[in-house]
N, C-alpha and C positions, 0 to 999 in steps of 0.2 A: 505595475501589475496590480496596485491597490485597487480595491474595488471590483473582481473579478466575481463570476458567479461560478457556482460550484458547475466543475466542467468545461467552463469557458479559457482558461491561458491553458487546458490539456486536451487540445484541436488536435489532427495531424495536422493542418499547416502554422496554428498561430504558435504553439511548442517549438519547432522545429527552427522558428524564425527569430526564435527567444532563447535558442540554444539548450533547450531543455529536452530533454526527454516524452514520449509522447506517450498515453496511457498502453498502444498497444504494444511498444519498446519493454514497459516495464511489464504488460503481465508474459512478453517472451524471454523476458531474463528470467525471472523468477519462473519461469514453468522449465526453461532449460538448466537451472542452478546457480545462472551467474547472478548472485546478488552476494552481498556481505550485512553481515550485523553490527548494530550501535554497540557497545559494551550492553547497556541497558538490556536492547534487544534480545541478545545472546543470553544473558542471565535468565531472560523471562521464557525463552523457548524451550528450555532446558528446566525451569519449574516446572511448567505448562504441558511437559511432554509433548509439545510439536516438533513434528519429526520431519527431516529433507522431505519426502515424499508427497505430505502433507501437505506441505507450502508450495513443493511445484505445482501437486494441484489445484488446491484454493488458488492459486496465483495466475493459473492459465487465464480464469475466465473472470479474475477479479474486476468488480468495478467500483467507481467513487464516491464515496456517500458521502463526504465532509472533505470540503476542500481548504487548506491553510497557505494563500500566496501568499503572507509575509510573516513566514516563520521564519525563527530566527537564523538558520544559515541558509538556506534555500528553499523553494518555494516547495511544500509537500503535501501530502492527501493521507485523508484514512480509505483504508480498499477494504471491501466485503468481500471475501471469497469461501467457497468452499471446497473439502475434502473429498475424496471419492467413495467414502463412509457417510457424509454429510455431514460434515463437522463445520458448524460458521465459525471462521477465523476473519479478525480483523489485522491489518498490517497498517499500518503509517510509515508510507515510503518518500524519500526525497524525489524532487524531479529534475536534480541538477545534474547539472552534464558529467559524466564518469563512466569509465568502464565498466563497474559493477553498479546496478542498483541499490541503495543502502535502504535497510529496513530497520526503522528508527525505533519503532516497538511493535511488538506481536502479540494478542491473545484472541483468547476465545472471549465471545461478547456475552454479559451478563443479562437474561432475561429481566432482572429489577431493573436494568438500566438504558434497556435498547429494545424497541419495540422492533419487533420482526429482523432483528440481526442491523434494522439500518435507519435508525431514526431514535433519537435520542428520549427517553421518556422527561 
């Protein structure tokens, strides 16, 4: 999977064929609740006061702005989504195969650091 363009190993066919998860998989888990927290993640959502709701929503229509296919345990992405408030939340989820979605960390993205919620300054 080295060498992948952001988007391109989260196809519905090339994912599916990779055993992985396919972006629309993960933004229906997360809009339905089933996902789980890193340790990491769980501390930061509970700083952050992101709330179940929050993340269903941003999660429904999340899409991928940075994509990481050789992270260290399985191939993940950072997702831009948002709230029904309009709150940009960023999620860095795995795409590996599992009953629940893990979301490896969660925050709100900082304007000195992220030009329009999705592009790195």
């Amino acid at each position: 999977m080295a060498g992948l363009r952001c988007g391109a190993a989260f196809t519905s066919g090339g994912a599916e064929a990779l055993g992985m998860k396919t972006l629309a998989e993960i933004r229906r888990q997360l809009a339905a609740g089933e996902y789980e927290f890193s340790r990491h993640a769980f501390r930061r959502a509970v700083e952050r006061n992101i709330s179940e709701p929050e993340i269903r929503a941003a999660g429904a229509g999340a899409e991928i702005i940075e994509n990481y296919p050789d992270d260290k345990y399985s191939p993940s992405a950072l997702l831009l989504g948002f709230t029904t408030a309009g709150r940009a939340l960023h999620f860095q989820v795995s795409f590996g195969e599992s009953d629940l979605t893990k979301i490896i960390t969660i925050y709100e993205p900082d304007a000195n650091e992220w030009i329009e919620h999705r592009k790195r300054r």
